[in-house]
N, C-alpha and C positions, 0 to 999 in steps of 0.2 A: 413462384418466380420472385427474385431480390427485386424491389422498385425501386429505384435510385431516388425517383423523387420525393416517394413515400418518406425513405430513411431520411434523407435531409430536413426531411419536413419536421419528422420525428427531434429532429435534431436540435435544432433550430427552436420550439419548441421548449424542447427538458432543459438547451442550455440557457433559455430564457429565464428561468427558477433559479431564487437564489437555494445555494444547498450548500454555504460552511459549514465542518465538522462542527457535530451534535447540531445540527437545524436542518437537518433533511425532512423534515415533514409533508412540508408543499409539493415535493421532489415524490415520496413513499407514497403519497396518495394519488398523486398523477399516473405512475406506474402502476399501482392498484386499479384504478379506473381504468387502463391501456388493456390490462391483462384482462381484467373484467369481461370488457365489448369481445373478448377471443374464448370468453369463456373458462378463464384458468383463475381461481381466486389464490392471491398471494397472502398468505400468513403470516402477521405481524407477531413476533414476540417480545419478550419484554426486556429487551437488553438495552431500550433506551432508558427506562428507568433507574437501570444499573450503573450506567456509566453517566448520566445526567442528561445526557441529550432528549430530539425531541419526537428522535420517529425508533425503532428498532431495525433486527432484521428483518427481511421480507424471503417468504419460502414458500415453494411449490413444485412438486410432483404430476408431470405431464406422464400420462401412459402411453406406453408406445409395444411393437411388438414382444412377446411373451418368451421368447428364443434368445432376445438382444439382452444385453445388459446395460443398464443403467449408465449415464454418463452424466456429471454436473456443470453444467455453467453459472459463470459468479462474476460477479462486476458492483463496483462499490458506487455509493450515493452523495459522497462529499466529496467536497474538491473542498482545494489548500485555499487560504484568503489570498487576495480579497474577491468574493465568490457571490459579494448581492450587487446586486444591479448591474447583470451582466447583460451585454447588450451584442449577441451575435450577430456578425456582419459578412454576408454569402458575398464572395467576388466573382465578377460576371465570367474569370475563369475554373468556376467550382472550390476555391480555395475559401476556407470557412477561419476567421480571427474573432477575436475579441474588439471592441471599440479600441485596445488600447489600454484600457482605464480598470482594466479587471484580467484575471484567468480567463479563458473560453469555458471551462469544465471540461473538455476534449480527455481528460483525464478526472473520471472515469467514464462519463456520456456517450462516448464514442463506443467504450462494451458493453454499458445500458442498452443503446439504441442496434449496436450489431445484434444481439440476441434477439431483441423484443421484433425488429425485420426477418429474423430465422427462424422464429417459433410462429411469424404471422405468415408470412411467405409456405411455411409446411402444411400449417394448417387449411390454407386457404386453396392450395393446390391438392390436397388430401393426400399427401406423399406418403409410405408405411415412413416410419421411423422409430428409430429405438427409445426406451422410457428415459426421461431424462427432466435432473434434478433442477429448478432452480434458485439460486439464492444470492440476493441483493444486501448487502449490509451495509450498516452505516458505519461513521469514527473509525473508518480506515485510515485514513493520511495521518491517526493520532497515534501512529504502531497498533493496527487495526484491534483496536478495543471494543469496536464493535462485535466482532466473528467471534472474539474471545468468549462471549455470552452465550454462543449459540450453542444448543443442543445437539452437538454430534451423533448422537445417536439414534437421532431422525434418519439419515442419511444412509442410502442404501446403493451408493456408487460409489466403486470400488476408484474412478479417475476422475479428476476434475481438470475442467481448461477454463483457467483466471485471464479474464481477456481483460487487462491490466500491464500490459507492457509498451513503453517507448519505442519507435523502432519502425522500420518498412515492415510493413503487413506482410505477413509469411514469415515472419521469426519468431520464434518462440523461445522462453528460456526453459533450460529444465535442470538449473542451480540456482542456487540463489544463499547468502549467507546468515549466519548466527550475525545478529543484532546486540551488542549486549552495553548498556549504558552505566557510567557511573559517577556519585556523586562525594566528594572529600569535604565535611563538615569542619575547618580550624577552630579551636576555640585559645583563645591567647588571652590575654590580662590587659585592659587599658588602662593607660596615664597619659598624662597631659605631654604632650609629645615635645615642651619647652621648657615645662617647669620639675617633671622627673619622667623624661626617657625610659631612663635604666630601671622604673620600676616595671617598666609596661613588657606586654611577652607580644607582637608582630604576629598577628594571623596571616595577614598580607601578605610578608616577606616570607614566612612559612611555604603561605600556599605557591608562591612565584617561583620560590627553591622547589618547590615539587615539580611544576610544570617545565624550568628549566629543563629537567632530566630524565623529563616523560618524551620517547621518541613518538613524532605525530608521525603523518602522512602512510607511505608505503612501509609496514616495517616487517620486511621477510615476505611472509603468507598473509596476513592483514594487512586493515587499515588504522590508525589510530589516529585519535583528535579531542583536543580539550575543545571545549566551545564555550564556555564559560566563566568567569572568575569575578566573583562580587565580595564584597564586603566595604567594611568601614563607615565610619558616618561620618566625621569632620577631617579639613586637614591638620589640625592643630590636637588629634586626639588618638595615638597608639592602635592599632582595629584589634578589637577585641576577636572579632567572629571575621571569615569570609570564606567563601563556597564554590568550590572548584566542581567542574563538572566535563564530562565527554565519554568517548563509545568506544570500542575495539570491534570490528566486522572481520568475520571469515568462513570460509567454508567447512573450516574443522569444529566443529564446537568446545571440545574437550582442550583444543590450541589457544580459542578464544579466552578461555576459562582462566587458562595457564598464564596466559598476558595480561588478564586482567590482576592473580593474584600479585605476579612481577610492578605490575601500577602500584597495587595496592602497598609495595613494601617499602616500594621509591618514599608514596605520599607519608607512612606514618616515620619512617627515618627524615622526613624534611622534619616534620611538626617536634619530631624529638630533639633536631639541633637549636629549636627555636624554642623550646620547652613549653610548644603549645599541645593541647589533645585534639585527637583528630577525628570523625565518625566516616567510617568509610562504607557505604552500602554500593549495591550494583541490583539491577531489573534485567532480564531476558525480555529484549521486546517483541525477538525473533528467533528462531530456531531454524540453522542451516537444513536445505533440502536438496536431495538429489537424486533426479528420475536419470532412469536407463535411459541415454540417447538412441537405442536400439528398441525399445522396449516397446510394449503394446502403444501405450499413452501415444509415444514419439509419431511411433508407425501409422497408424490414425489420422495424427494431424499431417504428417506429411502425406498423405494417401488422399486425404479433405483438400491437402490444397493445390495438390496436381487434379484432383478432379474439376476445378476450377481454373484453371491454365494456371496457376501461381507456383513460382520458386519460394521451396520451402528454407530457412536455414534454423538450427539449434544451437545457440547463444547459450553464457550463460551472463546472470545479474548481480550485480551490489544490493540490488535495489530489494526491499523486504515485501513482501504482499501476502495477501488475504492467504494463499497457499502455501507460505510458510505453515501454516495454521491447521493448512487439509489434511495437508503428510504428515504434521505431525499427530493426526489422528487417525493414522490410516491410508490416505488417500495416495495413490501418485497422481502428481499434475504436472500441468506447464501450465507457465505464462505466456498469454498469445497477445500478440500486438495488433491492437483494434484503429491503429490509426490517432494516434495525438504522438504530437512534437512538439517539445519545447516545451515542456511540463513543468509545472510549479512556476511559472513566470508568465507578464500579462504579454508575451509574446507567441504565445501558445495557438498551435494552428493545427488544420487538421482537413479534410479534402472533398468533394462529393463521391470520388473514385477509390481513397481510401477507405471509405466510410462504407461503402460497396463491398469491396474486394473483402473486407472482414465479416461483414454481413453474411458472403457467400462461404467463408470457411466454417462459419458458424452453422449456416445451414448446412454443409455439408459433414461436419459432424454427427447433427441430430440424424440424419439418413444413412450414418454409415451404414452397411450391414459386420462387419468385424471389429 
């Protein structure tokens, strides 16, 4: 049985650990120790030392009936800054905040703590359940460079549910878009911007002509957006260098691709009327995913959540996570919403009843029988 006050406690608790990406340590071994008392030891690998941080991922294989097939649960260990000295504050109407003064961690805490109440609650009750995977990573909020480390070929479930989504409990996504970042390197000529102008070649003005006639916001099927622009070092000195940067998001990838190279043609025709050279690179930090709304995965959780009185719905996201990552090894998944609002900001809240109601889908997962 879900214990409401267990999970809160639980809660209460994990979001008391500071855990900014790459510092989940404190965080990795709490969970460690949690799993431990249930008898499930969780597997550190080494992808903290990969990516600099200070804990890795964490994995473990619970066996369950021999007929069932395997299913993954996954939930990440860092929350966005500022994430130390957080100070969780329970309202006498079950509504769980931050001081104010920090994140809550409610993203991702809230699908830490839904699983670790579903995997205690099964065991404890000796419910059959099916075998089912799990795995906790860190330097997700960093376009999860964490999972990136991880060894997929441990992993013997064919579905995974990222309990990692924004949203009323009972929604799940099961899209979500290509990520893809890019960065335009000016290099132009300085002079003294009083004593000879005309010698010096404007990275600046380069890079600004570029950005002028890069369309942002909604353009078509995507999103686009500069977020950057630096250079220069005095005002009295011509900028030799400055560095443009931003992202194109969409559910096509091959679309994404295509609008990246149209960026890329704008930025080196700027840098050429300005007769500066340009370095144009781009990073994939996500790869577009998309489960059957119909499909096994789908059918599962919406089955999970009417067995627990909950209205299911299937969204889809902008938003990138750890299951970008699954599918693209394989896996279908969805993102299921474990209860946090108002994510990435220290307004960030989350509920004793939400915190519940995800718990129970969670359990209700591990016991599916199809």
């Amino acid at each position: 049985m879900i214990r409401t006050e267990r999970l809160v406690r639980s809660f209460l608790e994990l979001t008391a650990i500071d855990n900014p990406t790459l510092h989940e340590r404190a965080l990795s071994e709490r969970l460690r120790q949690r799993y431990a008392a249930l008898g499930i030891a969780l597997e550190e690998d080494g992808a903290g030392t990969i990516i600099g941080g200070s804990a890795g991922n964490l994995y473990a294989y619970l066996p369950g009936g021999e007929t069932l097939a395997p299913i993954l649960l996954s939930a990440h260990m860092d929350a966005v800054a500022p994430a130390c000295g957080k100070k969780p504050v329970l309202h006498p109407d079950g509504r769980i905040t931050s001081d104010g003064t920090t994140v809550l961690g409610a993203d991702d805490i809230s699908g830490l703590c839904a699983i670790l109440e579903a995997v205690t609650s099964v065991l404890e009750d000796g419910a059959p359940h099916r075998p089912v995977e799990l795995l906790f990573d860190a330097a997700e909020e960093s376009y999860c460079t964490g999972i990136q480390q991880f060894d997929f070929s441990r992993l013997r479930s064919k579905t995974a549910y990222v309990f990692d989504l924004s949203g009323p409990v009972g929604s799940a996504a099961y899209q979500a878009p290509s990520i893809v970042s890019f960065r335009a390197e000016f290099t132009g000529r300085a002079a003294h911007a009083a004593f000879s102008p005309e010698e010096g070649l404007h990275a600046i003005k380069a890079a600004a002509e570029a950005a002028a006639h890069i369309d942002c916001g909604r353009v078509g099927d995507l999103t686009v957006n500069i977020g950057t622009i630096t250079g220069g070092t005095a005002d009295n000195i011509v900028p030799e260098t400055c560095v443009l940067t931003g992202e194109a998001r969409g559910f096509d990838h091959p679309l994404v691709l295509r609008k990246l190279a149209e960026i890329e043609q704008t930025i080196r025709q700027a840098a050429s009327r300005f007769g500066c050279a340009v370095r144009f690179t781009t990073e994939t930090l996500c790869q577009a995913f998309r489960a059957d709304p119909e499909g096994q995965a789908a059918q599962r959780f919406r089955a999970a959540c009417a067995s627990v009185g909950l209205e299911s719905s299937l969204t889809v996201t902008y938003g990138g996570s750890d299951n970008n990552h699954f599918c693209l090894h394989g896996l279908t998944g969805l993102v299921v919403a474990p209860g946090m609002n108002s994510c990435h900001s220290c307004q960030e809240y989350t509920s004793a009843d939400e915190l519940t109601r995800a718990a129970r889908i969670a359990e209700a997962l591990i016991v599916s029988r199809k």
